[in-house]
DSSP file (Angstrom, degrees, kcal/mol; ACC not computed):
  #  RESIDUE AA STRUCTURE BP1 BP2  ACC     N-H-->O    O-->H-N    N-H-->O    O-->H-N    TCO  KAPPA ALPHA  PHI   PSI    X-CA   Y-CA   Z-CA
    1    1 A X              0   0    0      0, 0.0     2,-0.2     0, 0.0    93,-0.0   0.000 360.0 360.0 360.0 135.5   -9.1   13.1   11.5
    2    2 A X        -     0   0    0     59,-0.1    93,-4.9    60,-0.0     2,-0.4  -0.990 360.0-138.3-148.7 173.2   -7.8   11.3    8.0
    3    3 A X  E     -AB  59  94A   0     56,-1.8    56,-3.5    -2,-0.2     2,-0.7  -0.979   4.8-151.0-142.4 133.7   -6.4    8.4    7.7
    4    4 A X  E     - B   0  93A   0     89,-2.2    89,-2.3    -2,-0.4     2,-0.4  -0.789  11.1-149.9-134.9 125.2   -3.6    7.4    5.6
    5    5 A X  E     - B   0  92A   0     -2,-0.7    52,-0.9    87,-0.2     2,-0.6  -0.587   2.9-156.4 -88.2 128.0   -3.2    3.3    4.0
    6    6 A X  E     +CB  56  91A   0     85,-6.0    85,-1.5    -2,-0.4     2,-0.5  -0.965  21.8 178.8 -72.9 118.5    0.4    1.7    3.4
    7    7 A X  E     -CB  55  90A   0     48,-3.8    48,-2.5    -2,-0.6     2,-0.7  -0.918   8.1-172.8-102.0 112.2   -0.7   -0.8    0.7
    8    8 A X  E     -CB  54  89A   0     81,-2.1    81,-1.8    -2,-0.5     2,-0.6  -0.867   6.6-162.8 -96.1 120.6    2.5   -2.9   -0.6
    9    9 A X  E     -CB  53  88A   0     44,-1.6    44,-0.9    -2,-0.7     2,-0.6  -0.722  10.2-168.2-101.0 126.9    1.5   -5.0   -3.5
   10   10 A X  E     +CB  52  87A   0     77,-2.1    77,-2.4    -2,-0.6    42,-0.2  -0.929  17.5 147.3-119.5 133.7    4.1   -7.7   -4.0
   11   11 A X        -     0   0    0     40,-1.0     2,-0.3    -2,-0.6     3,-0.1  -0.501  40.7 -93.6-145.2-137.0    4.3   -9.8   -6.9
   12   12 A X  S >  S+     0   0    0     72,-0.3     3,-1.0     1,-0.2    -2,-0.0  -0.970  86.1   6.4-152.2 130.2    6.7  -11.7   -9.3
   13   13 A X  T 3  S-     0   0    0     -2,-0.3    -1,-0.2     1,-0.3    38,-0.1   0.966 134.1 -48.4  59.2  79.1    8.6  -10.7  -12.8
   14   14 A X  T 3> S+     0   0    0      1,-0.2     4,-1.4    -3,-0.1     3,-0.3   0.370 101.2 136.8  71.6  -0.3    7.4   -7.4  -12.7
   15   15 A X  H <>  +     0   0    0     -3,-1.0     4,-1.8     1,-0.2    -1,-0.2   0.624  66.1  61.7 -56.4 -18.3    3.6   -8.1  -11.9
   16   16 A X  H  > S+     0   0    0      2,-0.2     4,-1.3     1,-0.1    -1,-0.2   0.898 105.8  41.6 -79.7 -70.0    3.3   -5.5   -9.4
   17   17 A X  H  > S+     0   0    0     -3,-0.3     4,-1.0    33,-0.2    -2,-0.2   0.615 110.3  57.4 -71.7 -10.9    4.0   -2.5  -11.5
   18   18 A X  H  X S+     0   0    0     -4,-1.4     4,-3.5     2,-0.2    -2,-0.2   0.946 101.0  62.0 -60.7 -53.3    2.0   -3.9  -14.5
   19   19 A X  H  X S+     0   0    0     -4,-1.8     4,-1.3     1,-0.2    -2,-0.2   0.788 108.3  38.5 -22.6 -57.5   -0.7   -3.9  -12.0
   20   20 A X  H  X S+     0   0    0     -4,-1.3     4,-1.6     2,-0.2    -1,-0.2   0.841 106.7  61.4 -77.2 -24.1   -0.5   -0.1  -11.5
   21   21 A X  H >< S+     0   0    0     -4,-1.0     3,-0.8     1,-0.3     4,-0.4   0.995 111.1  45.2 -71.4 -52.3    0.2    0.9  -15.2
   22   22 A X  H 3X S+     0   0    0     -4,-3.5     4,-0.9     1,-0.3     3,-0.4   0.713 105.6  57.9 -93.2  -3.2   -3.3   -0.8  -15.8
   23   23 A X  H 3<>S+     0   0    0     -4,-1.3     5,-2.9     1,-0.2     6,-1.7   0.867 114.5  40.4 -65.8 -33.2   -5.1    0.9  -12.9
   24   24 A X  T <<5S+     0   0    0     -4,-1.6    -2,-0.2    -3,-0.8    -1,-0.2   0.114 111.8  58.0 -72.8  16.8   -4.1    4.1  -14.4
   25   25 A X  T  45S+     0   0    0     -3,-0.4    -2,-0.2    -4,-0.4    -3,-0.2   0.623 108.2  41.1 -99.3 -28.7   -4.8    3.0  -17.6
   26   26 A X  T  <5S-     0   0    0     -4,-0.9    -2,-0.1    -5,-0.3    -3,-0.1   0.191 114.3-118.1-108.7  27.8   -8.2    2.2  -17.2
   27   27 A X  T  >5S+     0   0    0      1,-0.1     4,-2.3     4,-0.0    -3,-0.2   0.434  72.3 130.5  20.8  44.7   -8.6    5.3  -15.1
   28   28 A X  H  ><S+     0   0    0     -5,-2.9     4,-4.4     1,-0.2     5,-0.3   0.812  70.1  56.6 -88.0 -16.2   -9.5    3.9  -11.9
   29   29 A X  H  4 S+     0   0    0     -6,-1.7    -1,-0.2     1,-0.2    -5,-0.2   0.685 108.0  48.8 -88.8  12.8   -7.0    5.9  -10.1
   30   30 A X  H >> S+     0   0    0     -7,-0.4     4,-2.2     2,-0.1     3,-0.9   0.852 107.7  50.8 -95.3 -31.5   -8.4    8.7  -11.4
   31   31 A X  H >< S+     0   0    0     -4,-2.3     3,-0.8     1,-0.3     4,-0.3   0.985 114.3  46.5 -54.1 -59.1  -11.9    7.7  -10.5
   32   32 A X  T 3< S+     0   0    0     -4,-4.4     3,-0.4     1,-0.2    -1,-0.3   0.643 111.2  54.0 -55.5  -0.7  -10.5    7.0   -6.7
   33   33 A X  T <4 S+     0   0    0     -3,-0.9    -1,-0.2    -5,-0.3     5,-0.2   0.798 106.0  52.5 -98.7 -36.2   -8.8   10.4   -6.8
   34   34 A X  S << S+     0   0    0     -4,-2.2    -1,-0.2    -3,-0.8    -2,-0.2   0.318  87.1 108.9 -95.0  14.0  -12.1   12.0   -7.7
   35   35 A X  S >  S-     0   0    0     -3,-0.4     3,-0.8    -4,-0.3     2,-0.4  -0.613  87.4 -87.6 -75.9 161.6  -14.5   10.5   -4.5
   36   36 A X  T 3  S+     0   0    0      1,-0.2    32,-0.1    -2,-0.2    31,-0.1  -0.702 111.1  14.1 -63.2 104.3  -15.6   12.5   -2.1
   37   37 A X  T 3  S+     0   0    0     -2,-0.4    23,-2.6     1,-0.4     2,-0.5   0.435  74.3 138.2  67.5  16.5  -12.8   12.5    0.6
   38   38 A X  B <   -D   59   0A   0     -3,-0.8    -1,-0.4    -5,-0.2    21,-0.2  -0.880  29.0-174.0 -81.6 127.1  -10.0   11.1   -1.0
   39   39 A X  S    S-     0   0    0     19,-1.9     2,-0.2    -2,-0.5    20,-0.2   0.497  71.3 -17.3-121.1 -49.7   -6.8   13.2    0.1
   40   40 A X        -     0   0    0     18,-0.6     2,-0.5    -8,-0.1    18,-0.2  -0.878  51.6-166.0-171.8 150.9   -4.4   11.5   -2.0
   41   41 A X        +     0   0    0     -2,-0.2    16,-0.2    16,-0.1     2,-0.2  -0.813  36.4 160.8-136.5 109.3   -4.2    7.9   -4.2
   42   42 A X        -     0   0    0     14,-0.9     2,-0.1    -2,-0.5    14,-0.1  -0.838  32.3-146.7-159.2 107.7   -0.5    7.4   -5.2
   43   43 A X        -     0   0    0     -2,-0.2     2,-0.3    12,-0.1    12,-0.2  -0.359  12.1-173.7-102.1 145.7    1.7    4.7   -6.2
   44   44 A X  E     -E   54   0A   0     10,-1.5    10,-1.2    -2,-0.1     2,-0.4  -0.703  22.6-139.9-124.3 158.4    5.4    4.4   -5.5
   45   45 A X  E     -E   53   0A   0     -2,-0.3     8,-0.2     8,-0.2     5,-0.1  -0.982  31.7-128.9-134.0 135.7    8.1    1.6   -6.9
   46   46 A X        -     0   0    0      6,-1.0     6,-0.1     3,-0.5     8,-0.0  -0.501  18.1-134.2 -76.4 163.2   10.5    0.8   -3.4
   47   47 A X  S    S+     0   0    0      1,-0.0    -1,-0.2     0, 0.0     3,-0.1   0.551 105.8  42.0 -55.6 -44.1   14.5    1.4   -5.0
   48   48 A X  S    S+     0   0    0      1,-0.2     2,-0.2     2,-0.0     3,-0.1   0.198 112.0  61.4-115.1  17.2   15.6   -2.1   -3.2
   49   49 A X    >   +     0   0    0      1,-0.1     3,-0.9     3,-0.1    -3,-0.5  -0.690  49.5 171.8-145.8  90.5   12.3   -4.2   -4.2
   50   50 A X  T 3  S+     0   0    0     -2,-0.2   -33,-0.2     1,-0.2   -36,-0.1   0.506  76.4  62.0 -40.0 -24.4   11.5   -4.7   -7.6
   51   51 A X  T 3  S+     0   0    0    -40,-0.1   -40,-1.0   -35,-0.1     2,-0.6   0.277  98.6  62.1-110.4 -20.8    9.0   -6.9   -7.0
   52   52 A X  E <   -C   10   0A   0     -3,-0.9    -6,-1.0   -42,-0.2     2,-0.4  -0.936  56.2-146.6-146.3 110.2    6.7   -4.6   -5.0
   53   53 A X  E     -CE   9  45A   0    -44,-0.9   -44,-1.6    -2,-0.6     2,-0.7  -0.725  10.6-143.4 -65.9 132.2    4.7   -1.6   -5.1
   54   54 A X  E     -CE   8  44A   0    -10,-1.2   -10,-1.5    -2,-0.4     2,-0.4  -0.785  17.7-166.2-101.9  94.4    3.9    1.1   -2.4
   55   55 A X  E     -C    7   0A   0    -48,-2.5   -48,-3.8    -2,-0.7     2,-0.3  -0.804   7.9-156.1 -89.4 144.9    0.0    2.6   -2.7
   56   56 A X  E     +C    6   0A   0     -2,-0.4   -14,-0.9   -50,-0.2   -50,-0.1  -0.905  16.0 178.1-137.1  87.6   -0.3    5.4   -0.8
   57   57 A X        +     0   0    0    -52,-0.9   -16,-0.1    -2,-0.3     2,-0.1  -0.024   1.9 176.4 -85.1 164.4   -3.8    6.0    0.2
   58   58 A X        -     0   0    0    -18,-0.2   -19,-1.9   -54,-0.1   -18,-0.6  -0.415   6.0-176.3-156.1 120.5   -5.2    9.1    2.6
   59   59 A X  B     -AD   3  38A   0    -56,-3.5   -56,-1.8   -21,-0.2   -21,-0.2  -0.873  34.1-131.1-121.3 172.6   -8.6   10.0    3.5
   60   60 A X  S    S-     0   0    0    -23,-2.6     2,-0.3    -2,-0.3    -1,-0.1   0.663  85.7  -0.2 -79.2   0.2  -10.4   12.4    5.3
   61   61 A X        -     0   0    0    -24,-0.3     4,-0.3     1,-0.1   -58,-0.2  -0.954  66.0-110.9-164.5 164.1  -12.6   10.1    7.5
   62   62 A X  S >> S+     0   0    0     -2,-0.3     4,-2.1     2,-0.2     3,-0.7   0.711 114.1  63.3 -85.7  -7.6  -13.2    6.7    8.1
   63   63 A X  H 3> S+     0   0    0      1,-0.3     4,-1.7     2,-0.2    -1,-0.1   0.669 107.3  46.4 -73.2 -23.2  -17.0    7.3    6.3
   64   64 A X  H 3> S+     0   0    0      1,-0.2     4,-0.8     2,-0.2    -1,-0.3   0.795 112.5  48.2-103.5  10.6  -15.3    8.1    3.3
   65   65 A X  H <> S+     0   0    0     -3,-0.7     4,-1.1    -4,-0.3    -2,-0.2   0.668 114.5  44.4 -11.3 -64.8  -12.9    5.1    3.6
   66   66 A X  H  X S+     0   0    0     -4,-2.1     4,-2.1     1,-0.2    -3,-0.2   0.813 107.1  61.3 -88.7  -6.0  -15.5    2.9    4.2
   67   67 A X  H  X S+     0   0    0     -4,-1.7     4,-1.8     1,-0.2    -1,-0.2   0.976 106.8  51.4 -55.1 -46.4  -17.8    4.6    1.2
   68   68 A X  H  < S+     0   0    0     -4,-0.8     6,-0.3     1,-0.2     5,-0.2   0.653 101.0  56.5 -69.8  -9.4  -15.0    3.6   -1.1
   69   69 A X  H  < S+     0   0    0     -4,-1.1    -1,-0.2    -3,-0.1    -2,-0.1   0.962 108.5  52.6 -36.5 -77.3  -15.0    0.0    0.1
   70   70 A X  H  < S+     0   0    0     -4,-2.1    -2,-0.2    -5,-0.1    -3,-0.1   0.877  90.5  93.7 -31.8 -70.7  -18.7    0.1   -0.9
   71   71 A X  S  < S-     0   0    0     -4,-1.8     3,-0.1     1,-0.2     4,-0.0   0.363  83.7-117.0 -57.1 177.1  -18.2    1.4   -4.6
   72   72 A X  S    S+     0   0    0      1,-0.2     4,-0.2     2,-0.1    -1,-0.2  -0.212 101.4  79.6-108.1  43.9  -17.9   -1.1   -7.7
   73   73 A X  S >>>S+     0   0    0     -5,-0.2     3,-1.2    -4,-0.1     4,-1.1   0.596  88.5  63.3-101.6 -41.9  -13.9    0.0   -8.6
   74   74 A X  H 3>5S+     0   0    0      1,-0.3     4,-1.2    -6,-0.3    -2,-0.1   0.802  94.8  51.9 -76.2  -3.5  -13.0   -2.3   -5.8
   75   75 A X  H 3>5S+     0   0    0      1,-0.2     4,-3.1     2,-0.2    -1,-0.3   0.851 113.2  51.3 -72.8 -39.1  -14.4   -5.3   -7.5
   76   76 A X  H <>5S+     0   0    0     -3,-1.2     4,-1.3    -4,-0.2    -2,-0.2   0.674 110.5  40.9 -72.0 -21.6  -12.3   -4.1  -10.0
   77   77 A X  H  X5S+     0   0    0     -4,-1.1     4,-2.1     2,-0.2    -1,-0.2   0.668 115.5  53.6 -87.9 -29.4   -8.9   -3.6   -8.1
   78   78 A X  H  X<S+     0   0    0     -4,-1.2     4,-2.1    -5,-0.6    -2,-0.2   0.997 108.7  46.5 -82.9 -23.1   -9.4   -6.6   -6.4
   79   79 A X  H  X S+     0   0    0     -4,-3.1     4,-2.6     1,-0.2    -1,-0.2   0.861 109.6  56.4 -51.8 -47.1   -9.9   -8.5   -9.8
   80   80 A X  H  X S+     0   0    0     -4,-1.3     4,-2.9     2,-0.2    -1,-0.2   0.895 102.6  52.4 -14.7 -63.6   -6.7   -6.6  -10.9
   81   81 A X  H  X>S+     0   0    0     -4,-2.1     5,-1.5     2,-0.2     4,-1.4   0.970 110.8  55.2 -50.4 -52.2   -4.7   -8.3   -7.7
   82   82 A X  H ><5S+     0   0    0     -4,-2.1     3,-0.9     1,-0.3    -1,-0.2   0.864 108.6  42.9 -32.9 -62.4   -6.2  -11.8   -9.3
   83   83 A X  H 3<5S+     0   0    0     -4,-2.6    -1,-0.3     1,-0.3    -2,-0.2   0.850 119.8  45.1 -68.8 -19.1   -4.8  -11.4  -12.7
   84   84 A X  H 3<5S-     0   0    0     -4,-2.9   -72,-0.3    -3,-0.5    -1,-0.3   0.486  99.8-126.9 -97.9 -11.1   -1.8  -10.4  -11.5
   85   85 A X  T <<5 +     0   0    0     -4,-1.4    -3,-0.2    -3,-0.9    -4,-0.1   0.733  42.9 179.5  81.1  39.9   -1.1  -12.6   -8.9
   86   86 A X      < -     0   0    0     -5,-1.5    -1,-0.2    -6,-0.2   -75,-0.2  -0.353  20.5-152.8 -74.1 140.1   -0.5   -9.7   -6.4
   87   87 A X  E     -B   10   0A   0    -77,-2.4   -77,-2.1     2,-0.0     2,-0.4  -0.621  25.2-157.6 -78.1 144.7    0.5  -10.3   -2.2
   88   88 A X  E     +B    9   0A   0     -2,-0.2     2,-0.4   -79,-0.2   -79,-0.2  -0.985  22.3 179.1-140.1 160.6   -0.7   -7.5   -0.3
   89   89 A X  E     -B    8   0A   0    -81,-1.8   -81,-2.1    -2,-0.4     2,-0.4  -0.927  14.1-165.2-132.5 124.9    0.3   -5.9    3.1
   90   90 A X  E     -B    7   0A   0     -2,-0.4     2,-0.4   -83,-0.2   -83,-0.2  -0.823  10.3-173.0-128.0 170.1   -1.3   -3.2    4.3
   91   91 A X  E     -B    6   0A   0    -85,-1.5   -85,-6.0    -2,-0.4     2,-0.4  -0.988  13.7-146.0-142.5 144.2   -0.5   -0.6    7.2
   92   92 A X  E     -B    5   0A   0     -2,-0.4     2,-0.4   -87,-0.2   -87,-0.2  -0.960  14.1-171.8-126.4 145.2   -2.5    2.2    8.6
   93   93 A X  E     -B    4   0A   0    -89,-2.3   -89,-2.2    -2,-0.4     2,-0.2  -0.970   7.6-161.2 -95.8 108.7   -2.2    5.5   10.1
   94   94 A X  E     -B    3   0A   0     -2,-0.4   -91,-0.2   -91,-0.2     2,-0.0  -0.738  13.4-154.4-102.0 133.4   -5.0    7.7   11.8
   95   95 A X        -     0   0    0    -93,-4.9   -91,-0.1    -2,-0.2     2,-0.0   0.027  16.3-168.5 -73.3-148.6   -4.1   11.5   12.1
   96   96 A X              0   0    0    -93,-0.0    -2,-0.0    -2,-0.0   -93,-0.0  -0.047 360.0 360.0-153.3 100.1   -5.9   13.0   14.9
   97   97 A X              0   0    0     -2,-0.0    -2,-0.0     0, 0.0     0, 0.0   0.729 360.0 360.0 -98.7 360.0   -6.2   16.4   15.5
């Protein structure tokens, strides 16, 4: 089974994509890239929404899902959302084979 997150991060005058330049600036998406069961951590910018980024999450399990929950980068993305004044919506998929 893996399990794969929509996150759309919505913000205002460009806040959205600043947001991701400094999570790969400050290498946390390389740190999520590099846990144990992460599949794929990759951010997308929509054509017809300026406003709004597309993370594109996938793991292999929900235990490694819910390890990365645990860890202290997510104090740090959610602190991100703060300064940035980020919306988020998120959608999920389970594979199941």
């Amino acid at each position: 089974m893996s399990l794969t997150i929509n996150i759309y991060y919505t913000g205002e005058n460009g806040a959205a994509k600043k947001f991701a330049e400094e999570m790969v600036e400050k290498g946390v998406v390389d740190r999520v890239r590099a846990e144990k069961g992460n599949k794929k951590y990759e951010y997308f910018f929509p054509m017809d929404d300026q406003e709004t980024v597309l993370l594109i999450d996938r793991w292999e399990s929900e235990e490694a899902l819910d390890e990365h929950h645990k860890s202290p980068m997510m104090k740090e993305i959610a602190d991100l959302r703060v300064k940035y004044h980020l919306h988020m919506r998120v959608e999920q998929f389970v594979e199941r084979k």
